[in-house]
C-alpha positions as CSV (number, residue, x, y, z in Angstrom):
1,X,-16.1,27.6,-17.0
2,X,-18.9,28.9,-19.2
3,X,-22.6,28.8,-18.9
4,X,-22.9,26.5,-22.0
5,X,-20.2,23.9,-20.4
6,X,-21.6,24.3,-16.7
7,X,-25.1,23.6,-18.1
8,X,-23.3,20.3,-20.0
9,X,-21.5,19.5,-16.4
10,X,-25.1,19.4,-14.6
11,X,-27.1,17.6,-17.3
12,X,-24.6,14.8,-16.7
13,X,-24.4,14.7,-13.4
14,X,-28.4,13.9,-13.3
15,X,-28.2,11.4,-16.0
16,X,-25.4,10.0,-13.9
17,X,-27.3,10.4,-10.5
18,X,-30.2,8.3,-12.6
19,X,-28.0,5.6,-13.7
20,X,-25.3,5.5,-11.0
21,X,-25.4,2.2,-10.4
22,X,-24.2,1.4,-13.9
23,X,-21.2,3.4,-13.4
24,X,-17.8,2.1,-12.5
25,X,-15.6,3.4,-9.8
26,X,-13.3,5.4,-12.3
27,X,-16.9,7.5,-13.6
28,X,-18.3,7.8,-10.7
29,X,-14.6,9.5,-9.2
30,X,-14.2,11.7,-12.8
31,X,-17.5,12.8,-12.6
32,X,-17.1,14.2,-8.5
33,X,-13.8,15.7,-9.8
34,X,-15.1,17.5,-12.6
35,X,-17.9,18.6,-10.0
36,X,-14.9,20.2,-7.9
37,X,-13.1,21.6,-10.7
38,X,-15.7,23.3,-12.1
39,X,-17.0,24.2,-8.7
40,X,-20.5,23.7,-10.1
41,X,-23.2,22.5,-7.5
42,X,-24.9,19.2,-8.4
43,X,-26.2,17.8,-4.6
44,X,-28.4,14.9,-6.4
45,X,-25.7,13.6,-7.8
46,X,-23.5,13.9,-4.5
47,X,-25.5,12.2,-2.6
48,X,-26.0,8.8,-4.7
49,X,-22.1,9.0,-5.5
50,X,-21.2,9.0,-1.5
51,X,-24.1,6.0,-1.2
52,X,-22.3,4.1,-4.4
53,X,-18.9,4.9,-2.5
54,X,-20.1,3.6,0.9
55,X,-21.3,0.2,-0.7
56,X,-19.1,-0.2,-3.5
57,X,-15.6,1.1,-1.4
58,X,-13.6,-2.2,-2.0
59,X,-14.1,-1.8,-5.5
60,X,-12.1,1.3,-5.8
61,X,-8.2,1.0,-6.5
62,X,-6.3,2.9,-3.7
63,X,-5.8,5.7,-5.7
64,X,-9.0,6.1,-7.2
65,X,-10.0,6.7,-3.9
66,X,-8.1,8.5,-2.9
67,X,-8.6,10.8,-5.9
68,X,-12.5,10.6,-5.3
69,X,-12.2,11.1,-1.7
70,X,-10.1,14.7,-2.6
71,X,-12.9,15.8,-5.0
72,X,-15.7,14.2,-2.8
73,X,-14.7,16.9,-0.4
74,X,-13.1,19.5,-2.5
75,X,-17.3,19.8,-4.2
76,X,-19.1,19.8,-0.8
77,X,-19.9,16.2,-0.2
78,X,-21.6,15.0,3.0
79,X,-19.2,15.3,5.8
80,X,-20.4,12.4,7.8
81,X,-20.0,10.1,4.6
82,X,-16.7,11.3,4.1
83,X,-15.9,10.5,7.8
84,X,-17.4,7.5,7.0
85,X,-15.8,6.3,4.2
86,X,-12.5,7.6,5.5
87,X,-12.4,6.0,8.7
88,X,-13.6,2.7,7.3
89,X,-11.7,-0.4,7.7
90,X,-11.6,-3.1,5.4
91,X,-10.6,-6.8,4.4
92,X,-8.8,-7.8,1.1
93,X,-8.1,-10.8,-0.5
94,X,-5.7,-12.1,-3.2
95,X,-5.0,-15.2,-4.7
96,X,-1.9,-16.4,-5.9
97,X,-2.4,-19.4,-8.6
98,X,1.3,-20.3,-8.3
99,X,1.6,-21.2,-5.0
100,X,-1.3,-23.6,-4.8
101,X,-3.9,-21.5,-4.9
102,X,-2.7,-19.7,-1.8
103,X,-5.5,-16.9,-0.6
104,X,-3.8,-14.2,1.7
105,X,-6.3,-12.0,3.5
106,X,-5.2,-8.7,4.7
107,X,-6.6,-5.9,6.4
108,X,-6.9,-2.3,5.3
109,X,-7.7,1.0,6.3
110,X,-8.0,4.1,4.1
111,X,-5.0,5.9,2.9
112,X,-4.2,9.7,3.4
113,X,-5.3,10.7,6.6
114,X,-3.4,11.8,9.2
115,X,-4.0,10.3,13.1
116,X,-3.3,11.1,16.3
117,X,-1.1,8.0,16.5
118,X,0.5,9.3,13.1
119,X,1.1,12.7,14.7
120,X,2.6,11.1,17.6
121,X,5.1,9.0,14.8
122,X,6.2,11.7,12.9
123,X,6.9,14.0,16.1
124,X,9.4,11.8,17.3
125,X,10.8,11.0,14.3
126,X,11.8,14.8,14.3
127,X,13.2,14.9,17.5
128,X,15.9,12.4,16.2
129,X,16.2,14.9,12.9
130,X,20.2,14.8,13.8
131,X,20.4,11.5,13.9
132,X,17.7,10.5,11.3
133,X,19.5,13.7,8.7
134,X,16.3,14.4,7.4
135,X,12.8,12.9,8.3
136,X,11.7,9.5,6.3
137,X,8.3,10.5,7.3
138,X,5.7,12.5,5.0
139,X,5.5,15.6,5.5
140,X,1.8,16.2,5.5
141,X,1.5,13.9,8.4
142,X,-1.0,11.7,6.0
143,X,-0.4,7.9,5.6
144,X,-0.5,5.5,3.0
145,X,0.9,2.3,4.4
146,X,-2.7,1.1,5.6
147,X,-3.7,0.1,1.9
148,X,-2.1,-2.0,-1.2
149,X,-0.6,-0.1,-3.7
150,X,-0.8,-2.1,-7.0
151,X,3.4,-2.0,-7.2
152,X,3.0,-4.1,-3.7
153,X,0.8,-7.0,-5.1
154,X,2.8,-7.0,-8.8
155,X,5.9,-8.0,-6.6
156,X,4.1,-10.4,-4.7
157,X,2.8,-12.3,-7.6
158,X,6.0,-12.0,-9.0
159,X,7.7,-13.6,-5.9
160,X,4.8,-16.2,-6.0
161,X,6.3,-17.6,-9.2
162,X,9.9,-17.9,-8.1
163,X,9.4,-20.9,-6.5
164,X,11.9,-23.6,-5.9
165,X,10.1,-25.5,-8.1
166,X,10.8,-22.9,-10.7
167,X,14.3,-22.2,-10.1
168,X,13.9,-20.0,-7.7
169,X,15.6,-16.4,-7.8
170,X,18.3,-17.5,-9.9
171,X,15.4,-18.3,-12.8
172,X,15.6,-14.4,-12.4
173,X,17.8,-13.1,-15.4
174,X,18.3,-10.1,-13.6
175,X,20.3,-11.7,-10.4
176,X,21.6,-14.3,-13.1
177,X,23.7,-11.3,-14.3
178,X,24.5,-9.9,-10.9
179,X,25.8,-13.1,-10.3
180,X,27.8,-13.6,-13.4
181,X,31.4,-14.7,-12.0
182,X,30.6,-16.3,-9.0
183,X,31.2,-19.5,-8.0
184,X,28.4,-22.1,-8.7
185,X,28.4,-22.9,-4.8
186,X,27.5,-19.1,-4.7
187,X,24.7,-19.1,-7.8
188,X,23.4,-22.8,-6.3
189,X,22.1,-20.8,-3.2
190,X,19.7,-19.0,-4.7
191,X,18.0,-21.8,-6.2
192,X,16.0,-22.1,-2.8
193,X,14.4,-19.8,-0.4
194,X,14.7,-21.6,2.8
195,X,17.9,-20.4,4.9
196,X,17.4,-16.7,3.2
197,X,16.9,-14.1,5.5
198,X,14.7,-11.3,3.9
199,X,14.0,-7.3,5.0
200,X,11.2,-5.4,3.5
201,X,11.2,-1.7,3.4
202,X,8.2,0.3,3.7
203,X,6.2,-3.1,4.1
204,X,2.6,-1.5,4.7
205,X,0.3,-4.3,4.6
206,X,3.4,-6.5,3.9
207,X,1.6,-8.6,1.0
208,X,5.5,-9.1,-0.3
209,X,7.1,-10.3,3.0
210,X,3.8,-12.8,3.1
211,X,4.7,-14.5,0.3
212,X,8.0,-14.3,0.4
213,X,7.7,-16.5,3.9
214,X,5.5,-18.7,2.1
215,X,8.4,-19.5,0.0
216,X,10.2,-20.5,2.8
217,X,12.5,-17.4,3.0
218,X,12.8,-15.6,6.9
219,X,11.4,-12.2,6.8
220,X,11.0,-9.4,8.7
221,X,8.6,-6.8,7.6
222,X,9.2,-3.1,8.5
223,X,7.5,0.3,8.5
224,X,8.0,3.6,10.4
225,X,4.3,4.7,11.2
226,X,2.6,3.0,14.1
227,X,-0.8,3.0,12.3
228,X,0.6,1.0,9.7
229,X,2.3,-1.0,11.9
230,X,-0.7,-2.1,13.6
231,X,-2.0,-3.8,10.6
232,X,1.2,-5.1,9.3
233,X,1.5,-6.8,12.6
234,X,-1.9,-8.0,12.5
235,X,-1.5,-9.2,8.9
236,X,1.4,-10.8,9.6
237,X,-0.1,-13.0,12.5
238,X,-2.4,-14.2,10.4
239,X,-0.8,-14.8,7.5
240,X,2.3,-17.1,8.4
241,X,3.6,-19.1,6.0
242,X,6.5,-22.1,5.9
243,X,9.4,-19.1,6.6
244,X,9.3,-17.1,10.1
245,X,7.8,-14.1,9.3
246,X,7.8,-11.1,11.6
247,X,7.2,-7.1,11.8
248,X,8.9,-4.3,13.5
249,X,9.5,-0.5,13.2
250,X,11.9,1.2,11.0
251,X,12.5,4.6,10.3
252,X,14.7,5.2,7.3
253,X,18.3,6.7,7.9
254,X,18.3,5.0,11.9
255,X,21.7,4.2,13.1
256,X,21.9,0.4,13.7
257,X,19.3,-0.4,11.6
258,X,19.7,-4.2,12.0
259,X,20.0,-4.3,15.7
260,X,17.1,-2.3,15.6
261,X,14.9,-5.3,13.9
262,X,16.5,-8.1,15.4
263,X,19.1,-9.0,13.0
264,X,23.1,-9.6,13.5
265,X,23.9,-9.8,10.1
266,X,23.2,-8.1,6.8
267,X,20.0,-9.8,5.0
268,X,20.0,-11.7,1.9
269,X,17.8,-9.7,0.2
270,X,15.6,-6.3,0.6
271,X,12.2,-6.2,-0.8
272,X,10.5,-2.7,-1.5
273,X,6.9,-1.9,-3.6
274,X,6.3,2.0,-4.3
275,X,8.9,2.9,-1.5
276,X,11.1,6.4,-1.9
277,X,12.9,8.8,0.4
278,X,13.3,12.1,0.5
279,X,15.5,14.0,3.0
280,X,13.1,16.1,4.8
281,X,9.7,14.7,4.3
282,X,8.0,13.2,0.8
């Protein structure tokens, strides 16, 4: 970067640091990346964006954070605000108008950063390499299960309004097709949820498998890293709906998967948000 375009850089990072309070969460992170980028010093401005982070941290989508957090310490941020803000738990809410104003509450950590317990997870994951053929795990050893991805709350509000009262799945055009040639005993089924038995892959905070059981359907939420599983679990205790609703820990590509979750036959349906696999690590 030039002198002319650093000098631009630091004049608006302290009209920024003056006015940071005006700022939204996506100005705040695209000024501390450009910060980084440029590698151009601007500590006024660094300290009053990790103080709008530390108050204003729900307000950040998961991957504006996580974006922000990167450049946060990629320009020289604080390091005990970043430990902060990194370590930080948190509560969400959502509403879903559909199902009677239902108002699920789930709890959060932050995304991308590794744990001992994670470590731990991913260890013995590889030590079943042979039998896993390739680890389901990331490869970095970060995690990203502890917060909602937005894919994991648009399937949840669309679940929310496949209600019985609405058709159920088979208002769905999509399973209408799948469906196309089957007997109307067979299409009849899926007008309700109760007596289907769900599986959700890669559950995380398991805001899907939540609503699903409010429906009615039987679920069982899964995930293969322990410090996700330690929210899901929690969120799924509190969150119970009309449907039994439970968690337990899956790694992808386990012999026996169903045994291994508590199920002696195949599911009705899987439900997965933002969930891919790659053989040897994502």
């Amino acid at each position: 970067m030039g002198v002319r375009e650093s000098k631009t850089l630091k004049a608006i990072a302290e009209e920024a640091t003056q006015r940071v309070s005006e700022l939204s969460p996506r100005d705040v992170t695209d000024i501390v990346w450009a910060l980084a980028h440029a590698q151009t010093p601007a500590p006024g401005f660094m300290a009053a964006a990790a103080g709008y982070a530390k108050a204003r941290q729900s307000s950040f989508g998961t991957q504006e954070l996580l974006r922000f957090l990167g450049a946060f310490r990629r320009a020289g941020g604080d390091a005990e605000a970043y430990a902060e803000m990194t370590s930080r738990q948190q509560e969400l809410r959502y509403d879903f108008p559909a199902l009677g104003g239902l108002q699920v509450a789930l709890q959060a950590a932050t995304p991308g950063q590794p744990s001992r317990t994670r470590r731990r997870v991913r260890a013995a994951a590889l030590r079943e390499q042979s039998e896993l053929k390739g680890d389901p795990q990331r490869a970095d050893g970060g995690t990203t299960g502890v917060a909602l991805w937005e894919a994991s709350f648009v399937l949840a509000e669309w679940l929310s309004r496949q209600g019985d009262g609405h058709g159920g799945l088979l208002a769905c055009s999509a399973l209408q097709e799948l469906l196309t040639g089957a007997g109307k005993a067979q299409s009849a089924r899926w007008r309700r949820w109760r007596g289907k038995v769900g599986v959700e892959l890669g559950a995380g905070l398991g805001l899907p498998s939540i609503v699903a059981s409010q429906l009615g359907a039987h679920v069982v939420a899964t995930d293969g890293d322990a410090s996700v599983l330690t929210l899901l679990r929690r969120n799924v205790e509190e969150n119970r709906g009309s449907g039994a609703l439970r968690a337990e820990a899956l790694l992808w590509g386990s012999e026996d998967p169903l045994s291994k979750i508590g199920l002696d036959e195949r599911p009705d349906f899987l439900l997965a948000a933002d969930a891919a696999s790659f053989k040897g690590g994502a």
